[in-house]
N, C-alpha and C positions, 0 to 999 in steps of 0.2 A: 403355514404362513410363509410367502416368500420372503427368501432374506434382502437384505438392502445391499444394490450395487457396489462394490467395492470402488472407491475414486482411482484405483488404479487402470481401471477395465472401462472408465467412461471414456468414451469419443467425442469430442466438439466439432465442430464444424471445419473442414479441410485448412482455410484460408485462414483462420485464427491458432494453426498450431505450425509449429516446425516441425514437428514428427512425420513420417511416411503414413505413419497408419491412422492418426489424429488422435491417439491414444494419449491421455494424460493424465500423470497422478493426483494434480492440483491446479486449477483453475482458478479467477475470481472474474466476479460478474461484477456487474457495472451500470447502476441505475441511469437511464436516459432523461432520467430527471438532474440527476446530480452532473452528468456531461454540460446540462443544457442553462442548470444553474448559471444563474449572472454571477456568482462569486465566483465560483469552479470558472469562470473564464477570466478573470478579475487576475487569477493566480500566475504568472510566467510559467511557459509550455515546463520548462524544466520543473518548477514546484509539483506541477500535474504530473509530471510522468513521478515524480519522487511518491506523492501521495499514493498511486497506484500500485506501485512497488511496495510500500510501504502494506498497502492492504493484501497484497499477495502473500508478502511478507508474515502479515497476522494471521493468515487464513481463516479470518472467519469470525474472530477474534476482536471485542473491540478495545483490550488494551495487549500492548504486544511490546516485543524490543526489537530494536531498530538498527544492532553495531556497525560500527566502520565498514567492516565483512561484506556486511549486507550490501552496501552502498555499492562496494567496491564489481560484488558479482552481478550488480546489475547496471554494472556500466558508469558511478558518478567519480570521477576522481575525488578525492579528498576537500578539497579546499570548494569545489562546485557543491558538493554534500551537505556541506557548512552553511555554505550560503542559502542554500536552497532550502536547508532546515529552518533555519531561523526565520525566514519567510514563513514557512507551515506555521512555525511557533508564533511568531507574531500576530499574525491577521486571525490567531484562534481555533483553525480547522483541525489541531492536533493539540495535547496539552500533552508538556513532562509532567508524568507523574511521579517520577523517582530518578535522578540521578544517583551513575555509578562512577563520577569524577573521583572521589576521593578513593573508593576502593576497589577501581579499576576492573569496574563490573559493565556490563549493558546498560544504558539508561532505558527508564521504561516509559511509552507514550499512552497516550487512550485517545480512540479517536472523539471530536465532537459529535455530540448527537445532531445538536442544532444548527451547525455553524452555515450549512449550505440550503437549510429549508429557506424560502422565501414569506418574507413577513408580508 
């Protein structure tokens, strides 16, 4: 039986990596439904790029944590983070599922299953 790819020895496509050799450990796809969704457009570019990040983030994963860190390695200053979170938070496309305000842990999100299907 062949074994399964290891994600570090997949290739994507040249134009979608910074790599030389297109080589990547971790990837994340991205439903042509969910781009073209009227909410997912509804959202400010900045919320979309978080949400994406955010799922990179999880890998794969639909509840996941989300720290400061994370914001920071991919480019949000602090206070844009904030705002951009609470956005996700509000309009429902994300739920806290656990704050670690009190004891200075990760807070932890789940993504919505429904929030971007079309009724």
């Amino acid at each position: 039986m062949p074994r399964r790819k290891s994600a570090d020895k997949c290739s994507i496509l040249p134009w979608l990596s910074a790599k030389p050799d297109s080589r990547e450990g971790r990837f994340t796809q991205i439903g042509n439904s969910l781009l073209l969704s009227p909410k997912f457009k509804e959202l400010t570019t900045g919320a979309r790029s978080l949400y994406i990040s955010m799922a990179m983030e999880a890998g794969g994963q639909r509840e996941f944590e989300f720290p400061r860190t994370s914001a920071i390695k991919y480019g949000f200053p602090t206070t844009t983070f904030e705002r951009l979170l609470k956005e996700l938070l509000s309009v429902g496309c994300i739920v806290l599922k656990s704050s670690g305000k009190n004891t200075r842990e990760a807070n932890v999100y789940t993504f919505s299953v429904d929030y971007f299907k079309d009724t």
